[in-house]
N, C-alpha and C positions, 0 to 999 in steps of 0.2 A: 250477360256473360261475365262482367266486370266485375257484379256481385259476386256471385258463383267462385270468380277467381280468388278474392280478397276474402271470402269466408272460408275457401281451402287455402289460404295461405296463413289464416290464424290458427286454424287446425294442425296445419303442419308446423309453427311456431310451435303452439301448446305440447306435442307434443314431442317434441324434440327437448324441453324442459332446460336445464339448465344449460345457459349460453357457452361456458366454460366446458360440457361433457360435447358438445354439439362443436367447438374449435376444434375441438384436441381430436373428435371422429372425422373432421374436416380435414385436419394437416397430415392423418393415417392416412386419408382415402388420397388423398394428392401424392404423399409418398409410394403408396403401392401404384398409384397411376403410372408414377416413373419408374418403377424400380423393380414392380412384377413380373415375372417372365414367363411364368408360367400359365396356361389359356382357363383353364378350367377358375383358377382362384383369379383371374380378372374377371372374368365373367360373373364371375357370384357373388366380388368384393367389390368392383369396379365400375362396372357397366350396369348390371340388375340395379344396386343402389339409386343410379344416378335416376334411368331410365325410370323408374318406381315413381321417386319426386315427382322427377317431370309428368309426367302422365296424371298424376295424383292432383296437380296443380291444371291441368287442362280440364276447363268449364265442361269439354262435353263427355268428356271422362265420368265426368258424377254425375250428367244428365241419362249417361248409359246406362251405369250404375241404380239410379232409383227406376228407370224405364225397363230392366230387369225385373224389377218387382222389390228389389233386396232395399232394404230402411236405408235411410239416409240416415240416421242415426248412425248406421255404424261405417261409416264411409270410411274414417280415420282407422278403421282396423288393416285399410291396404296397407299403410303406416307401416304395421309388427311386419313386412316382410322384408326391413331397412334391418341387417343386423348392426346398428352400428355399434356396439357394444364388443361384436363382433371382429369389428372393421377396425376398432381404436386397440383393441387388445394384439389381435393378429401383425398390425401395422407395429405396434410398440415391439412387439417382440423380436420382426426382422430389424428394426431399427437397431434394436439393442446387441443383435446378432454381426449387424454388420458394422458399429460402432460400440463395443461391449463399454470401452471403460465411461466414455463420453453417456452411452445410454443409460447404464443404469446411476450416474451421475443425476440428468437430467430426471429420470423416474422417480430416483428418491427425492428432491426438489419440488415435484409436481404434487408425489405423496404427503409430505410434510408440510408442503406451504396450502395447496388447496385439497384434499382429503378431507374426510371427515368419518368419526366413527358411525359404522352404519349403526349399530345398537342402541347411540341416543336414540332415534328416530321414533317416534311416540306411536307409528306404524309396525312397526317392531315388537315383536313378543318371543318369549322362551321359547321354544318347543318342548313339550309338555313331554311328546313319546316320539317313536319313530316315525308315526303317520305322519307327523306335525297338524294332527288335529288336535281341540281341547279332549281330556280325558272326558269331563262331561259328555261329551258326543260318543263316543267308544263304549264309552258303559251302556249309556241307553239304548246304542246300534246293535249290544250282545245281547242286551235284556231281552228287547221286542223282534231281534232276528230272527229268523226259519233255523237259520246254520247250515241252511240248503241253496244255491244257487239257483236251481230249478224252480224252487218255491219261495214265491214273493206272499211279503205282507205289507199292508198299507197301513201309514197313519200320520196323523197330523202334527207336524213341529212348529213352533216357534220361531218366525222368519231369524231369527240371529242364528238359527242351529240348519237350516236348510241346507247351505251350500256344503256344510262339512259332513251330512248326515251321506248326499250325493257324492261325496268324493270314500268314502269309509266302504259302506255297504249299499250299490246300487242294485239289488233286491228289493231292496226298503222304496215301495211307493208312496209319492204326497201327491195327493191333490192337486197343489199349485207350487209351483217353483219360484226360482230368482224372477221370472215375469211380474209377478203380483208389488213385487218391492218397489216397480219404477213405474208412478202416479201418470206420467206423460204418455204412457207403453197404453193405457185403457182395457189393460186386462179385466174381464168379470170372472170370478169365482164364487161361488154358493157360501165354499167353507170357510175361503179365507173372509168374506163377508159379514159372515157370523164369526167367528173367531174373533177377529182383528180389528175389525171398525169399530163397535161399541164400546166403551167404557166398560160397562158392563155386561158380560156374555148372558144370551137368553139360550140354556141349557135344549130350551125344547128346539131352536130357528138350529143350533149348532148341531143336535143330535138327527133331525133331520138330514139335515146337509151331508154329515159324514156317513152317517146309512146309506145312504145315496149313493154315495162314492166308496162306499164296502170299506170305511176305515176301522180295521180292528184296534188300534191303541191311539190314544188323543193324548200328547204329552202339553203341558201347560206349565207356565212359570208361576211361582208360590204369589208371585205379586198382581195375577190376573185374577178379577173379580169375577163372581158370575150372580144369577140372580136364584139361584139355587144351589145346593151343594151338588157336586156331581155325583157323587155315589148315591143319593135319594131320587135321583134323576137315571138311573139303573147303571150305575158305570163302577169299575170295582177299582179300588187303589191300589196298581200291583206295586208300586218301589217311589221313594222319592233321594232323587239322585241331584244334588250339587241344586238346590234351589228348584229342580222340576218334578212335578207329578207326574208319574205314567199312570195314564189310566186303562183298562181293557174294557171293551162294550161287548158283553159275553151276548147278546143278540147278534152283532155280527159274526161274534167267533164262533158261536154253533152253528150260524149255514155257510158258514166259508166252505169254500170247497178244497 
């Protein structure tokens, strides 16, 4: 149990992340302890918070937890139901409300001494368009789409374009999703199989595979090898868009239904 305890206590370290964003949701939550009157916003700011920890931190908590069935892996997602971002924002603002000139003293202080611009951040990227996906992903999502909701088609991406292919146009079926990315998870897949593990792709184990799974279009990046071209391997080249080949497998697309 001691284990148990000390392994959710570095989990809940980690994610609580910097020590200084984790004070400042501490000295909110202590302020609105005293100073909230109102039941509904103690409850939700106040009490849930605290309650969440503790519970999160009790050994048999997460022996319940995996004895559900549900991964231990994702234990720390109880975590996301801590708003403290929340908690530090909310609090700052009654603070500010009930001490204006002192508060926003103090806030610009906090801003200017410890702040930082989020846009250095090397996790950080422009937003390209409105969706805030790469236009890469948008084009090929228009190319190979139905433009039907009712009517899906399937095909195979390049694990970097999966998660935004899923957030764009989910008509768009793959094979294998975000599971296949994480080695420890022990996912099998036929396609990502042949796709992805070889150095170099065997056109015949790949076209197999996606037949199998009725994939009409096979998108691949200009830097993946294969041991055959694909278009002598019966696959036609409809577009090549920012570095990727879209292919169509007109075997599948004439008995799609």
């Amino acid at each position: 149990m001691y284990g148990i305890f000390m392994e959710s206590l570095v989990i809940f370290k980690l994610y609580t992340g910097l020590r200084l964003l984790f004070g400042l949701t501490l000295v909110m939550w202590l302020f609105l302890l005293i100073t909230e009157k109102r039941k509904a916003v103690r409850l939700v700011l106040v009490w849930a918070p605290i309650l969440t920890a503790f519970l999160f931190l009790v050994p048999i908590c997460r022996k319940a937890f995996v004895a559900a069935g549900l991964d231990g892996e994702t234990y720390y997602r109880i975590l996301w139901t801590i708003p403290m971002g929340v908690i530090f924002c909310y609090g700052a603002c009654r603070l500010c409300a009930r001490f204006r000139k002192t508060g926003f003293v103090v806030s610009a202080v906090l801003v200017i001494c410890c702040g930082s611009l989020v846009y250095r951040s090397p996790y950080i990227t422009r937003a390209e368009n409105l969706y805030h996906i790469p236009d890469t992903v948008v084009e090929i999502c228009e190319l190979i789409g139905s433009g039907n909701p009712g009517i899906r088609v399937s095909a195979v991406m390049p694990p970097e374009l999966i998660h935004f292919v899923r957030q764009y146009d989910a008509s768009i079926n793959m094979p294998y999703g975000r599971e296949m990315l994480v080695e420890r998870w022990g996912y099998y897949n036929a396609v990502y199989e042949a796709m992805e593990k070889p150095q170099v792709v065997n056109m015949e184990e790949l076209l197999a595979a996606t037949r199998q799974e009725g994939c009409r279009y096979i998108v691949m990046g200009e830097e993946k090898q294969t041991d055959n071209d694909p278009q002598e391997s019966g696959l036609v080249l409809i577009a090549e868009i920012d570095g990727y080949r879209i292919y169509q497998d007109p075997e599948v697309t004439d008995h799609a239904v």
